[in-house]
TITORLUM-24734 format. One record per residue (C-alpha): residue number from 1; x, y, z. Coordinates in pm, 1 decimal, decimal comma. Layout:
TITORLUM-24734
+-----+----------+----------+----------+
!   n !       c1 !       c2 !       c3 !
+-----+----------+----------+----------+
! NUM !        X !        Y !        Z !
...
+-----+----------+----------+----------+
This chain:
TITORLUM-24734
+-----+----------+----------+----------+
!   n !       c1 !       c2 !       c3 !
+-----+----------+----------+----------+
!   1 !   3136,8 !   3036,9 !   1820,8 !
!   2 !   3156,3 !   3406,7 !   1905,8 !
!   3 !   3016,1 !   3658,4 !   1687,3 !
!   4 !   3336,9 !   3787,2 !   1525,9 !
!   5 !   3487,5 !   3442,6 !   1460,5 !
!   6 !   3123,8 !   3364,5 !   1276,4 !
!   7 !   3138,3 !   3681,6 !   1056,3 !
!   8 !   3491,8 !   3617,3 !   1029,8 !
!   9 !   3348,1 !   3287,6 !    885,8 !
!  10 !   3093,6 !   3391,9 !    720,4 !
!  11 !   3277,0 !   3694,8 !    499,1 !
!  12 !   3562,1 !   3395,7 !    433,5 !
!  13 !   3277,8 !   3197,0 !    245,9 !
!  14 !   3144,2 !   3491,7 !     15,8 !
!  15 !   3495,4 !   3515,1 !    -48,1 !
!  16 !   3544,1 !   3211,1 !   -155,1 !
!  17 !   3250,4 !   3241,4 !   -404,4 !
!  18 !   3033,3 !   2986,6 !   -214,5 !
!  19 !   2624,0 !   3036,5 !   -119,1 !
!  20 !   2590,9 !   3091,4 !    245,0 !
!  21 !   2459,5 !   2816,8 !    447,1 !
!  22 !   2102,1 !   2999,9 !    495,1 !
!  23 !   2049,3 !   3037,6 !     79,3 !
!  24 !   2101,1 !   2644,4 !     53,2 !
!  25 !   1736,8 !   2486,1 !    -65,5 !
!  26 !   1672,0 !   2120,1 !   -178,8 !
!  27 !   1586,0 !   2141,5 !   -584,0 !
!  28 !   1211,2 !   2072,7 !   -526,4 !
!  29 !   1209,1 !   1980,9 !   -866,9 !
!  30 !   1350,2 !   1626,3 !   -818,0 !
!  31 !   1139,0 !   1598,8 !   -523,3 !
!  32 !    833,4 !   1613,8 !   -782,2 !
!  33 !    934,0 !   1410,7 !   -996,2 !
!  34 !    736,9 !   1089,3 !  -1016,2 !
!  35 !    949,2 !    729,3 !  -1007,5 !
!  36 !    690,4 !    559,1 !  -1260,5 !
!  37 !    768,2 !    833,1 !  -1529,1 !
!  38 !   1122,5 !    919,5 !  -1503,8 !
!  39 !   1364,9 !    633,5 !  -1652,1 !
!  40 !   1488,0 !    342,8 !  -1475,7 !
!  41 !   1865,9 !    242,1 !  -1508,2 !
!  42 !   1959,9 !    -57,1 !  -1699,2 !
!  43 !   2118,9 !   -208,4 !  -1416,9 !
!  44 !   1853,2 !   -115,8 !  -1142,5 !
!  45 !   1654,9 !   -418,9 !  -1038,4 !
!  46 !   1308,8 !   -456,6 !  -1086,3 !
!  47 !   1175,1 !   -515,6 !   -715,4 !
!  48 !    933,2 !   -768,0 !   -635,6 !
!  49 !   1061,1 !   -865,4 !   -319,3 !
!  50 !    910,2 !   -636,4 !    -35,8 !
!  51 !    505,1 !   -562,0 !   -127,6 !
!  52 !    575,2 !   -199,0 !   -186,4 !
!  53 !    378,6 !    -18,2 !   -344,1 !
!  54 !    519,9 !     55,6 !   -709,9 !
!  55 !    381,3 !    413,5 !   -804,4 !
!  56 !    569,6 !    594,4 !   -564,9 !
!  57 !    448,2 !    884,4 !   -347,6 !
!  58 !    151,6 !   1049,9 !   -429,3 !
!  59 !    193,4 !   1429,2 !   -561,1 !
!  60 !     39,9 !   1597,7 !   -293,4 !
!  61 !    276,0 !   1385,3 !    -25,8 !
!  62 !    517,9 !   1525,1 !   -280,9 !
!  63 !    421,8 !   1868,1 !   -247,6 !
!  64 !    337,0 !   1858,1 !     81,3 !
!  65 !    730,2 !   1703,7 !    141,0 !
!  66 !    892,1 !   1993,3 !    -21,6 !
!  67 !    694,4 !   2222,8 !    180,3 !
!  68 !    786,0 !   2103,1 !    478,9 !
!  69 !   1159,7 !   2127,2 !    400,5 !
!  70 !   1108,0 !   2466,1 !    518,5 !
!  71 !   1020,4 !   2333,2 !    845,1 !
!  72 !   1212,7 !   2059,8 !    908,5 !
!  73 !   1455,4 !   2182,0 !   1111,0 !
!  74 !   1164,3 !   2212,4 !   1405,8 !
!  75 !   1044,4 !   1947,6 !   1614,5 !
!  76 !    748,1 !   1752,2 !   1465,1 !
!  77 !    479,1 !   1853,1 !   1779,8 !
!  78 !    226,2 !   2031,6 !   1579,5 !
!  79 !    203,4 !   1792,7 !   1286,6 !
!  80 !    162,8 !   1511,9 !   1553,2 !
!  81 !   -139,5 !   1635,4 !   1655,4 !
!  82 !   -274,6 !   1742,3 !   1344,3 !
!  83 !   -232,1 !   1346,2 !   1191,4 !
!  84 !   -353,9 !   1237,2 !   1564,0 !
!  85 !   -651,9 !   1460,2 !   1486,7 !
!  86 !   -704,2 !   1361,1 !   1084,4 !
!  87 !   -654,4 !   1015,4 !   1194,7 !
!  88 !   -941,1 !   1016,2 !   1448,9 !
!  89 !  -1161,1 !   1182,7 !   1242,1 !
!  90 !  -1096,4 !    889,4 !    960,7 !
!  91 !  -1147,7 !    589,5 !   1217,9 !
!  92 !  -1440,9 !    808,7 !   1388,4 !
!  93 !  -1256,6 !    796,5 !   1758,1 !
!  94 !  -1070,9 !   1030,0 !   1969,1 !
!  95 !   -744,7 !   1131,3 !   1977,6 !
!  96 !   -631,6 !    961,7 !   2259,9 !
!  97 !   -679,2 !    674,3 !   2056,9 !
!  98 !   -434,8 !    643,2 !   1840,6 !
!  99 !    -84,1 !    523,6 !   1880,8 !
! 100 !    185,2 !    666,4 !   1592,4 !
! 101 !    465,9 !    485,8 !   1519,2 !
! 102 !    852,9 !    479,1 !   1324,8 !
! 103 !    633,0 !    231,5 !   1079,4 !
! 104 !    363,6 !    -28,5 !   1195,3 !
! 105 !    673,9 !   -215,6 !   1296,1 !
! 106 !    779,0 !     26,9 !   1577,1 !
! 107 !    391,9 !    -15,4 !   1673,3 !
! 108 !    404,4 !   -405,7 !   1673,1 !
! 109 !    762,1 !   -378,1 !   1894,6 !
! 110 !    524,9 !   -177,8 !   2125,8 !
! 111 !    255,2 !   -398,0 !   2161,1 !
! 112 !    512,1 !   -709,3 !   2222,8 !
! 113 !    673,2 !   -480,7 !   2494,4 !
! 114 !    366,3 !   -391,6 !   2664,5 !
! 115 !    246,5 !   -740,5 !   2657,8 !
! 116 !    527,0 !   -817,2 !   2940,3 !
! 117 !    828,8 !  -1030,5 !   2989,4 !
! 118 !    583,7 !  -1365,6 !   3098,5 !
! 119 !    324,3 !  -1285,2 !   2808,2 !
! 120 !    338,0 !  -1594,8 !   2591,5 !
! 121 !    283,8 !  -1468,1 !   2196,7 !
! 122 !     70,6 !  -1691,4 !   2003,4 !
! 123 !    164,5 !  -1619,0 !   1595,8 !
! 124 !     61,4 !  -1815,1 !   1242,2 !
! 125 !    322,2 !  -2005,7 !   1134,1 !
! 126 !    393,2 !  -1843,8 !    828,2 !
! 127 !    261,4 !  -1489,0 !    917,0 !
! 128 !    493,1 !  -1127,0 !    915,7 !
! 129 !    811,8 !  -1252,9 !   1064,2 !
! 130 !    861,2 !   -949,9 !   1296,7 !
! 131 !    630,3 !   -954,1 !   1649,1 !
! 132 !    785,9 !  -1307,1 !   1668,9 !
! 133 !   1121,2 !  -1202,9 !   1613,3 !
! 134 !   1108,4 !   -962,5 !   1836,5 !
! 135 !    957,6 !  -1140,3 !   2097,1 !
! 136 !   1230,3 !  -1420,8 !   2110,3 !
! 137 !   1505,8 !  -1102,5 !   2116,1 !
! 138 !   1369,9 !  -1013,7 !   2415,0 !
! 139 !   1260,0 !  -1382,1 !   2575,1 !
! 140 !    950,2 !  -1382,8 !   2525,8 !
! 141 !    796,9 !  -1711,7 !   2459,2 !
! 142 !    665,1 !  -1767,9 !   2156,7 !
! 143 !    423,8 !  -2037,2 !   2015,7 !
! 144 !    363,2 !  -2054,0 !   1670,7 !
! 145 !     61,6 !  -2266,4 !   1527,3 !
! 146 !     40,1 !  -2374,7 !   1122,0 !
! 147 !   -218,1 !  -2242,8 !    922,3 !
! 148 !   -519,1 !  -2431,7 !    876,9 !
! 149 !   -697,6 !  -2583,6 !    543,6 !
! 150 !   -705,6 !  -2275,1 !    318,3 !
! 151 !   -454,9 !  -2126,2 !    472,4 !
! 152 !   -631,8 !  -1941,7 !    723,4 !
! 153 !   -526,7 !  -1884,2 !   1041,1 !
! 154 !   -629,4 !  -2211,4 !   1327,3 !
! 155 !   -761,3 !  -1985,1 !   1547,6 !
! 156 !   -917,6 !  -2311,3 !   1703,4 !
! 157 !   -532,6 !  -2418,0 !   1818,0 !
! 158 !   -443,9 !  -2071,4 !   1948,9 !
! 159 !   -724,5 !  -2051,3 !   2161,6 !
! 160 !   -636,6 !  -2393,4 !   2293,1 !
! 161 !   -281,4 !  -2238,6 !   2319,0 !
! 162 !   -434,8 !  -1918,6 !   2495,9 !
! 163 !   -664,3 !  -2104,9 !   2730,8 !
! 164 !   -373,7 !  -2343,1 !   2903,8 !
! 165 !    -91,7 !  -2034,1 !   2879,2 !
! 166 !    -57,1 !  -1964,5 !   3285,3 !
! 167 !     15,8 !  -1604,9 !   3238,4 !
! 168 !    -81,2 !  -1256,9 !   3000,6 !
! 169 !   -123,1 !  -1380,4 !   2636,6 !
! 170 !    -63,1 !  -1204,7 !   2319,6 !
! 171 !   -272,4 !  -1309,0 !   1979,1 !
! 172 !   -115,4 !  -1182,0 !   1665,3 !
! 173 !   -333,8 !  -1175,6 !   1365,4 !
! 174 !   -196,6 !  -1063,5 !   1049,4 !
! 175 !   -529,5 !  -1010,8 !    847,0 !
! 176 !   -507,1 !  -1035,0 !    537,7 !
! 177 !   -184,6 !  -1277,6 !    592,3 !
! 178 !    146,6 !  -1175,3 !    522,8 !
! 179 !    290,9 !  -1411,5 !    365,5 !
! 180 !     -5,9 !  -1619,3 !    216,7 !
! 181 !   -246,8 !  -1274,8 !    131,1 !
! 182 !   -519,2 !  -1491,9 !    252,9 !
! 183 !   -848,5 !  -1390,6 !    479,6 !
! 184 !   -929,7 !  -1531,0 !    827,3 !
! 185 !  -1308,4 !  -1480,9 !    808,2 !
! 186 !  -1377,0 !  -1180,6 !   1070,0 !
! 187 !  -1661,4 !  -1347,6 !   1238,0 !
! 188 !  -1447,2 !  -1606,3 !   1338,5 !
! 189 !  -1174,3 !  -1353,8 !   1521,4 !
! 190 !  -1466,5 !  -1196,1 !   1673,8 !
! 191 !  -1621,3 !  -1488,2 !   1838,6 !
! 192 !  -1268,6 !  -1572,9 !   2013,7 !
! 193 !  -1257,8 !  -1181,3 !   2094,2 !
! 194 !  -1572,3 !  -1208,0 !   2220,2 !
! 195 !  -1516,2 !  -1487,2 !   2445,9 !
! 196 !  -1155,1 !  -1428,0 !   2564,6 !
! 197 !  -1079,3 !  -1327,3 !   2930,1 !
! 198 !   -885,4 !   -971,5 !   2963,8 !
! 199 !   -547,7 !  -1138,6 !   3015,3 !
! 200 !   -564,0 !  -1247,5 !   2628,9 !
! 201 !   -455,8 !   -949,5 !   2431,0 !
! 202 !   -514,9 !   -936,9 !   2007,0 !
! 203 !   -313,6 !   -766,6 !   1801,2 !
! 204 !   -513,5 !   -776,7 !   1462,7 !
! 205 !   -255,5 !   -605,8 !   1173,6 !
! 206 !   -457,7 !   -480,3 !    929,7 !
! 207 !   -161,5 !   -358,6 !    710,9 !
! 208 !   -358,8 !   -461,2 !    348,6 !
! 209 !   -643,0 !   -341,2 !    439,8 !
! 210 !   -760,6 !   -132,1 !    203,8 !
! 211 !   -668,7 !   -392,9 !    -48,3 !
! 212 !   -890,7 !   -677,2 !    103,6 !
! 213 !  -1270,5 !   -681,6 !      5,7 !
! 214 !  -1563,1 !   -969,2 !     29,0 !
! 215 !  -1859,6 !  -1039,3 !    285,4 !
! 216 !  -1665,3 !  -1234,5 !    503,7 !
! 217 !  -1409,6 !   -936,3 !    616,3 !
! 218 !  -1410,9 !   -618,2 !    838,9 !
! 219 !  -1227,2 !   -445,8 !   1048,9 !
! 220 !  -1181,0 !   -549,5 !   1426,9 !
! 221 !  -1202,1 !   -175,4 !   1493,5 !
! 222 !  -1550,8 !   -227,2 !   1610,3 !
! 223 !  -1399,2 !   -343,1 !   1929,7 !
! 224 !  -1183,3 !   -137,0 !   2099,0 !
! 225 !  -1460,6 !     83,6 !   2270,3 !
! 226 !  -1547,5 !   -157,1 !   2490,4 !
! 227 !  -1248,7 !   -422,8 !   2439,4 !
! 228 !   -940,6 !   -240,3 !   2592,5 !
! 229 !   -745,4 !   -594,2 !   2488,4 !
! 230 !   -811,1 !   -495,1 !   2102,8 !
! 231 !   -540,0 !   -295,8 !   1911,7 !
! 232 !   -567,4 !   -223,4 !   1537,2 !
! 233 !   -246,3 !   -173,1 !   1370,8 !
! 234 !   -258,1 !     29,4 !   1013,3 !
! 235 !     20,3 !    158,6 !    778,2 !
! 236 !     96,3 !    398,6 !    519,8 !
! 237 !    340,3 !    199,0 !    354,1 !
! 238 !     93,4 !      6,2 !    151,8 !
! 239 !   -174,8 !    194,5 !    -23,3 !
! 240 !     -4,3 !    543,8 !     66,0 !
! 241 !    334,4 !    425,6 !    -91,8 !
! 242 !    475,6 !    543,4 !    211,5 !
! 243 !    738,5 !    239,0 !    295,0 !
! 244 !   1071,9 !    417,6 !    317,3 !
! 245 !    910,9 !    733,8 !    502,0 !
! 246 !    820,9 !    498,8 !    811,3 !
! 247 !    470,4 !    571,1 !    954,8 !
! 248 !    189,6 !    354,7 !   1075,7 !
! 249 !    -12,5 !    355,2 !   1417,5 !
! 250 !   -269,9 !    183,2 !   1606,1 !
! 251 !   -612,1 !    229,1 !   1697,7 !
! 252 !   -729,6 !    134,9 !   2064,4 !
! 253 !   -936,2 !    181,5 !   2343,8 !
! 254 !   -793,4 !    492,1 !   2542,7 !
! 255 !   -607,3 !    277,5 !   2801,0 !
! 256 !   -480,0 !     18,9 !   2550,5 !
! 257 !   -301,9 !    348,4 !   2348,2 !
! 258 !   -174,5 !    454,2 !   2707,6 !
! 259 !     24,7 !    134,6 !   2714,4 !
! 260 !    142,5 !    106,5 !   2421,5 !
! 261 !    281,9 !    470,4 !   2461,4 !
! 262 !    469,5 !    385,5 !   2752,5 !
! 263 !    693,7 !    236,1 !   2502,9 !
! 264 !    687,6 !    486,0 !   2234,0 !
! 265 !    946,1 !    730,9 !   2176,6 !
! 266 !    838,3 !   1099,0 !   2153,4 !
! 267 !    911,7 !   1218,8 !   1831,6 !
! 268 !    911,3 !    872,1 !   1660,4 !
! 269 !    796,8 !    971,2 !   1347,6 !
! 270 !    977,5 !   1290,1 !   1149,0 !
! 271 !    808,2 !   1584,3 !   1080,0 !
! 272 !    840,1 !   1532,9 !    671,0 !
! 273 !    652,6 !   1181,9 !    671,0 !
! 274 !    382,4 !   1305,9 !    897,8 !
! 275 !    340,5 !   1583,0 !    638,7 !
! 276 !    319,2 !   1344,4 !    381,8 !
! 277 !     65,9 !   1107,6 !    582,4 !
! 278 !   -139,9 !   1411,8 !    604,8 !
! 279 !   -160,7 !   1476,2 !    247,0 !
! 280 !   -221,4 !   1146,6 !    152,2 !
! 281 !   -546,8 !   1081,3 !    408,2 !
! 282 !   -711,4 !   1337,3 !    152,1 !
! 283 !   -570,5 !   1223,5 !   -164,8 !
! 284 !   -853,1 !    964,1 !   -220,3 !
! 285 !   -777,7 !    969,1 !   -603,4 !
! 286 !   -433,9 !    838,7 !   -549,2 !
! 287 !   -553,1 !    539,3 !   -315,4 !
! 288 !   -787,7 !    460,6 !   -607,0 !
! 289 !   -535,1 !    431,7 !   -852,3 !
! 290 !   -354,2 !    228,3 !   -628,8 !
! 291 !   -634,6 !    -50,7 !   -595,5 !
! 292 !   -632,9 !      9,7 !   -984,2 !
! 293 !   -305,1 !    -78,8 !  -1098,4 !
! 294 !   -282,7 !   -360,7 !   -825,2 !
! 295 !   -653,4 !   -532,2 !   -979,0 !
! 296 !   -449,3 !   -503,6 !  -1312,9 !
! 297 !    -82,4 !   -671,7 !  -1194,4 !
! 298 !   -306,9 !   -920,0 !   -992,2 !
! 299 !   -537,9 !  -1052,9 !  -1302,0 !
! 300 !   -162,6 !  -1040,3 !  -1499,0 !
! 301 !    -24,7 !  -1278,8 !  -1264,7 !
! 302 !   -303,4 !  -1478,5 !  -1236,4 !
! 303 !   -354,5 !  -1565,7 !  -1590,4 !
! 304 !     57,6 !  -1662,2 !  -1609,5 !
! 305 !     14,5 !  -1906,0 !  -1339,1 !
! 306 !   -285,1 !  -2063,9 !  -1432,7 !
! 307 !   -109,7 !  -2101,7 !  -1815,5 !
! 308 !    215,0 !  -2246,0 !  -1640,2 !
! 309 !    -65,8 !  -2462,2 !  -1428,9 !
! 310 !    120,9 !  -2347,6 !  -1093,5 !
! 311 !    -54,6 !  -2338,7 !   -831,5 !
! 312 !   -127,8 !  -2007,6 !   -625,2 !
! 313 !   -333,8 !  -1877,9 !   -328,7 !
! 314 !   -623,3 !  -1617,7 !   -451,0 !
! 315 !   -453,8 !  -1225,4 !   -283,9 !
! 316 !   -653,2 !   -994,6 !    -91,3 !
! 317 !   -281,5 !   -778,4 !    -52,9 !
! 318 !    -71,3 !   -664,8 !   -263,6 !
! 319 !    133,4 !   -974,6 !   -317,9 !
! 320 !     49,5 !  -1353,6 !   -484,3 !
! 321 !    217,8 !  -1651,2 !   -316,3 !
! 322 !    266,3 !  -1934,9 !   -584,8 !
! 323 !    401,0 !  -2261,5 !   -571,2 !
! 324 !    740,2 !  -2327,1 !   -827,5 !
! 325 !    866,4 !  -2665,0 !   -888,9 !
! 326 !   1245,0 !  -2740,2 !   -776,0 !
! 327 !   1477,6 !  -2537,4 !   -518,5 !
! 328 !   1400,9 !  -2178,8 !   -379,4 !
! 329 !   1691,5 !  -2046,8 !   -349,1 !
! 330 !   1809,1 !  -2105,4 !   -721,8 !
! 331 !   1487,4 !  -1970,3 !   -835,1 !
! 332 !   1541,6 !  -1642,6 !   -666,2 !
! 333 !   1914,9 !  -1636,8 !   -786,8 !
! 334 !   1786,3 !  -1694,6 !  -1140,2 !
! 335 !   1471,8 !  -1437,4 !  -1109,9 !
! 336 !   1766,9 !  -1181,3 !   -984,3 !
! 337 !   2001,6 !  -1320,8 !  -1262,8 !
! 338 !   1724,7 !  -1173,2 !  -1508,3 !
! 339 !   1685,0 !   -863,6 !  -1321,6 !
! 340 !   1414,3 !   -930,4 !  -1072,2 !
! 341 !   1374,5 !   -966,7 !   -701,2 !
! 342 !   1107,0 !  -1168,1 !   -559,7 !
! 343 !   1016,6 !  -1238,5 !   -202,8 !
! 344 !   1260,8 !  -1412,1 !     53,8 !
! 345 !   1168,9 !  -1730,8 !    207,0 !
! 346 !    946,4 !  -1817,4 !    420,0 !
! 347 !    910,3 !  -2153,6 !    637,1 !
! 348 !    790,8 !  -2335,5 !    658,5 !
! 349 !    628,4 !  -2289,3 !    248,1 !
! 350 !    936,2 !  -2341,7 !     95,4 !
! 351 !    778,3 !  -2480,1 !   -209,2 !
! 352 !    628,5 !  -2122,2 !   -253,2 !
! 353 !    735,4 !  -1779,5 !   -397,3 !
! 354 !    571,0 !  -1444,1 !   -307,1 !
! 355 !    638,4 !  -1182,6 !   -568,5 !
! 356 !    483,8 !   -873,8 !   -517,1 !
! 357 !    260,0 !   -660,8 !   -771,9 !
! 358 !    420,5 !   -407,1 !   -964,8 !
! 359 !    394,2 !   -173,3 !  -1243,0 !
! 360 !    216,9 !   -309,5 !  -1585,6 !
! 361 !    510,8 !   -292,9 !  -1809,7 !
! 362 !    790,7 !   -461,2 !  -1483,6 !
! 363 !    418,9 !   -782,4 !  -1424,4 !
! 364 !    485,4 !   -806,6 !  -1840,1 !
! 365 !    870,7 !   -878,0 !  -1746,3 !
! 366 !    804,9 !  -1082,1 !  -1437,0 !
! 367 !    595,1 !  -1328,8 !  -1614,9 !
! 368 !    777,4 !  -1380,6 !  -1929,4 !
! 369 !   1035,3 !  -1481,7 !  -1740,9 !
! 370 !    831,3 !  -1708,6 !  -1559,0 !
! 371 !    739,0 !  -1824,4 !  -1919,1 !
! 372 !   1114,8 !  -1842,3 !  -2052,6 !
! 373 !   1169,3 !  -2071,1 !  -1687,0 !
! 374 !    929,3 !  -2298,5 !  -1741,2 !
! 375 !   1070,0 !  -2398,9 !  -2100,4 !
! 376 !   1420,1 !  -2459,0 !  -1936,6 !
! 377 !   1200,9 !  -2696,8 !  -1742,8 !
! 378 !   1282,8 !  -2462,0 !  -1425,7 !
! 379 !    931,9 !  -2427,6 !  -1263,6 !
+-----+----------+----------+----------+
């Protein structure tokens, strides 16, 4: 537009009584405001269904948000390398190390790129549905193995798998497992890491874990100095509350991250989530309180099941898979009939439901009407 027609334009809007486009701001106000104190809608679903984390956004990520309003309308360069730079110094590596991604989902449809069109993916069978998934989109083959007694993964079957694959491989461990929120002891994935030729490639998503705890579990970060076939894959969307702001990344030996970001779009994650990432690496408080009010929904659910004598696997996530008696699919319709969304299905434990942990007062509403089912004889 030339500069007469855009003052023409301009003077036509002041005329018209409206703000100019340059005095517009976002009420930060709202943006502040925090989802577990302001009122819910009587019609708005209590959600169980996804492992989210139910406070909401921490208030600095809030802050730190509105703030970067201001800045939005730049490219997200600089606060790349400033959460590159807080992330290294967290996991104690360099920058060059670490992989961001659109969500640790974008980061898990990079490592299934970069493991190659003749990889073969070995997966748990149920684990997190999507490095399979996207595998098959793309043909890549995929083998999926059932988890062992205790619902572990059989990491003595994949490495049978892995040993008599003819080409790359690619091991993906979901630890703690998504959907079970069970523990594959970490000496046992190290001894196959250990042991594995280069071709074999692990994948070890560590998305819960900052909710997992006990001797038997660490982090498989303490390979990828010297293991350049180790990735790590974290996320904000758990502990940070971070779910619909998309960010995760890996960690990895430098030419492991130079792989994956061969596949990696630029810019992949927005300028107003890494802001909020940043804030919430030092708001140590708010991860507390997080591991707080999950402890309480956990011990809530717990002592429901174990009243209703239903069986259910012991949760080192966010989440509680538990068995129900009779038909999935018309126990979720009758969980959302009474305002509630649990977890979708997942094969092949379709005698299980996963319901996520939320707030105190929505556990107190989840489990009495897991009370009020089991007296209509539905569970």
């Amino acid at each position: 537009m030339e500069r007469r027609g855009f003052l023409q334009t301009s003077f036509a809007v002041a005329a018209a009584g409206l703000a100019p486009v340059t005095a517009l701001r976002l009420p930060r106000r709202r943006l502040m405001r925090r989802p577990d104190t302001a009122p819910v809608p009587a019609k708005s679903p209590i959600r169980l269904s996804s492992n989210e984390n139910p406070l909401g956004l921490s208030d600095a990520a809030r802050t730190a948000i509105a703030e970067g309003l201001d800045e939005a309308n730049r490219y997200p360069g600089e606060w790349r390398r400033r959460l590159v730079a807080a992330l290294a110094t967290k996991h104690q590596v360099k920058p060059e190390q670490i992989v961001l991604g659109n969500g640790s989902t974008e980061v898990l449809q990079m490592v299934v790129q970069s493991a190659g069109a003749d990889a073969t993916v070995i997966v748990a069978d149920p684990t997190f549905e999507d490095v399979p998934r996207y595998a098959e989109r793309i043909g890549v083959r995929v083998e999926k193995v059932p988890l062992a007694s205790g619902y572990t993964h059989d990491l003595t079957r994949m490495q049978d798998i892995a040993a008599r694959a003819a080409g790359p491989v690619l091991v993906y461990l979901c630890n703690p497992n998504n959907p079970t929120g069970t523990l594959t002891p970490a000496a046992d994935v190290d001894r196959w890491i250990a042991s594995a030729p280069e071709r074999v490639t692990f994948a070890v998503d560590e998305a819960y874990f900052e909710y997992a705890s006990g001797p038997s579990y660490w982090s498989a970060q303490k390979w990828i100095e010297t293991h350049p076939n180790v990735m790590v894959v974290r996320t904000f969307s758990k502990i940070y509350a971070m779910a619909g702001m998309r960010l995760g990344y890996a960690i990895g030996h430098p030419a492991a991250a130079e792989r994956l970001e061969r596949f990696s779009a630029g810019n992949n994650a927005n300028q107003l989530a890494l802001a909020a990432g940043l804030a919430s690496l030092g708001d140590d408080a708010f991860a507390q309180k997080s591991l707080a009010v999950n402890r309480e929904g956990l011990q809530a659910l717990y002592r429901c099941l174990e009243e209703l004598d239903l069986e259910y696997l012991p949760s080192q996530t966010n989440f509680v898979m538990h068995r129900i008696h009779g038909d999935l699919a018309t126990y979720n319709a009758r969980m959302r009939e009474h305002g509630i969304l649990v977890g979708r299905p997942f094969p092949p434990m379709l005698a299980f439901s996963r319901v996520s942990v939320g707030l105190p007062e929505e556990m107190r509403v989840f489990t009495e009407a897991l009370r009020s089912f089991r007296q209509q004889g539905w569970v």
